[in-house]
C-alpha positions in Angstrom: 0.0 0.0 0.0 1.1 3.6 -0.7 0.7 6.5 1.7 -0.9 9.4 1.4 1.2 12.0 2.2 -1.0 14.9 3.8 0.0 17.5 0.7 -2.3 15.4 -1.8 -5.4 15.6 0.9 -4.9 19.9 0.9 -6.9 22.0 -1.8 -5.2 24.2 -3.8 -6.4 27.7 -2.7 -8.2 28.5 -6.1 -10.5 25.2 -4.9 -11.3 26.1 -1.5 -12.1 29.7 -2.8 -14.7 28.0 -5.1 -16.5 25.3 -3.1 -16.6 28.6 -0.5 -18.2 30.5 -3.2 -20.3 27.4 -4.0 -20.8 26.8 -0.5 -22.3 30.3 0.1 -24.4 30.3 -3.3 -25.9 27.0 -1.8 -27.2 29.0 1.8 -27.9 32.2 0.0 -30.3 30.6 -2.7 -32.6 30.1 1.3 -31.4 32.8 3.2 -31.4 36.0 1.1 -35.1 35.1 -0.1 -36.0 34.4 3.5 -34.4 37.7 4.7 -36.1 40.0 2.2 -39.7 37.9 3.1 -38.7 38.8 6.7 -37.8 42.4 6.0 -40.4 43.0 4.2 -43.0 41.8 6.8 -41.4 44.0 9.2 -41.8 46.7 6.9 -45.3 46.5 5.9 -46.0 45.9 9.8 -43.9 49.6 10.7 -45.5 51.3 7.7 -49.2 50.8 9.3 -47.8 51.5 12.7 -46.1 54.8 12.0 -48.5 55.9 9.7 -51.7 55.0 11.4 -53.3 52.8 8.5 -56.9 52.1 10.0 -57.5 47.8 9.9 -59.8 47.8 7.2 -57.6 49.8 4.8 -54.1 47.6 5.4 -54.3 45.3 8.2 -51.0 44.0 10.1 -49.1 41.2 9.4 -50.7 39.8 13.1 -53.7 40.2 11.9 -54.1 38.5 8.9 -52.9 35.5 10.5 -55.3 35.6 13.6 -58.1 36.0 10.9 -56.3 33.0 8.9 -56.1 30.8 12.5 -60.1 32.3 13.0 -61.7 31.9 9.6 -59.6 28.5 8.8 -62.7 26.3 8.1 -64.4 29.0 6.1 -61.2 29.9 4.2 -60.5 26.6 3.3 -63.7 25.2 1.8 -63.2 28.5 -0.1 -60.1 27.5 -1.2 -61.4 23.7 -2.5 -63.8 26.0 -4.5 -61.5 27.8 -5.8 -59.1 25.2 -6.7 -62.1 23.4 -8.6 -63.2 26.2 -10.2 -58.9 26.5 -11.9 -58.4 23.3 -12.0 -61.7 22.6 -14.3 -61.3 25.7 -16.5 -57.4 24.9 -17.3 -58.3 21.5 -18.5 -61.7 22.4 -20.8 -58.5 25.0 -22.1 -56.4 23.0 -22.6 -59.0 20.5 -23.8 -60.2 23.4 -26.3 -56.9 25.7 -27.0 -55.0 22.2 -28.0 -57.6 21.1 -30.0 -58.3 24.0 -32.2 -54.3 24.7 -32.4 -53.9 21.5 -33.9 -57.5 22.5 -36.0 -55.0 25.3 -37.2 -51.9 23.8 -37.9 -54.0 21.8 -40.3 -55.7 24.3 -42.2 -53.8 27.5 -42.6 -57.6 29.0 -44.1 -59.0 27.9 -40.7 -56.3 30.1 -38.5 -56.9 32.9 -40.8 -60.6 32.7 -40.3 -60.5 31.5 -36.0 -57.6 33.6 -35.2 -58.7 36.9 -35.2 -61.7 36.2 -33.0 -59.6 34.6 -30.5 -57.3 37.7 -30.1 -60.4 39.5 -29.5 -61.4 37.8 -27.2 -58.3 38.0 -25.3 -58.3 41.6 -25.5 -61.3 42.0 -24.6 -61.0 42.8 -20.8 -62.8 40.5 -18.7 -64.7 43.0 -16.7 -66.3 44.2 -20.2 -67.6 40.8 -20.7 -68.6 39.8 -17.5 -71.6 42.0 -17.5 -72.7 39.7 -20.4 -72.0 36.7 -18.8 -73.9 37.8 -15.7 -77.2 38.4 -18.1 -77.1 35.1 -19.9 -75.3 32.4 -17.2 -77.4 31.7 -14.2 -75.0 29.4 -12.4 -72.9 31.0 -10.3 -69.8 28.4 -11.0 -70.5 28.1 -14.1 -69.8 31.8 -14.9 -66.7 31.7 -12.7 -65.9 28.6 -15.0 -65.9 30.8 -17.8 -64.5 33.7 -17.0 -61.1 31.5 -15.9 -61.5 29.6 -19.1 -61.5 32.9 -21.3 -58.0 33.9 -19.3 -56.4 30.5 -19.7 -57.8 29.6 -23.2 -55.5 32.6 -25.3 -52.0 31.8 -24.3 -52.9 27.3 -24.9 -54.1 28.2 -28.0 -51.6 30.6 -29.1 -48.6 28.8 -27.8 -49.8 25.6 -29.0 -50.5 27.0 -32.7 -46.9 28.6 -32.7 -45.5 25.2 -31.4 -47.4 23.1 -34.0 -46.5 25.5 -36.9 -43.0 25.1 -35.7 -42.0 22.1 -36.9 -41.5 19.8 -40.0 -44.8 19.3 -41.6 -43.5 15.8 -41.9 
């Protein structure tokens, strides 16, 4: 057997400097996000304190969560609503934006005729249209359905033509 001598088990210094700096990138990826989250609770809590923000304008930071710790069971079957109502519109867009993108990417005449009333309808602010929606959908999810869908449907359908029109025909 050989021995190792104890200059082979040393670092060069230009090593140690960079598993240091490695080191330090690997705390500071947690720590300097974690100390801005904390500084910047501190300074929304000071900034109501010193200039006398009444409750119901900005409450504290101890506030919010005694009304998250208080209103838990409310706020969470809020939440499973909520979470329904996203997840269901994403997939009926997804469902729909893939579809017709790959309607498009077939038929160029198609596009040219869809297209332009899908941009519309994207730029269409969703307050202007919910008025509408509020006339002619009685069902309260269902008109929360569709108002997600008409944010999320756009960017599938978009991205998806681009993506499809992309490649090799072949």
């Amino acid at each position: 057997m050989t021995a190792i001598d104890d200059t082979t088990l040393k670092l060069d210094p230009e090593e140690a400097r960079r598993a240091r700096q490695e080191r330090l990138e690997r705390i500071g990826k947690w720590v300097l996000p974690l100390a801005i989250m904390v500084l910047a609770i501190v300074l929304w809590d000071r900034i109501c304190v010193w200039n006398e923000i009444p409750q119901y304008i900005l409450p504290r930071p101890g506030v919010v969560l005694q009304t998250l710790h208080n209103d838990a069971g409310l706020l969470f079957s809020s939440l499973l609503v909520t979470l329904r109502i996203t997840f269901l519109s994403l997939a009926l867009a997804v469902i729909g934006g893939v579809g017709l993108a790959v309607l498009f990417a077939q038929s160029k005449w198609v596009e040219m005729s869809f297209f332009p009333f899908a941009i519309v309808l994207q730029v269409t602010p969703i307050v202007a249209i919910f008025p509408l929606i509020n006339i002619y959908v009685n069902n309260q999810t269902v008109k929360l359905l569709l108002c997600a869908w008409i944010v999320a449907f756009f960017p599938i359908l978009s991205n998806t033509t681009l993506g499809l029109n992309s490649v090799d025909r072949n």
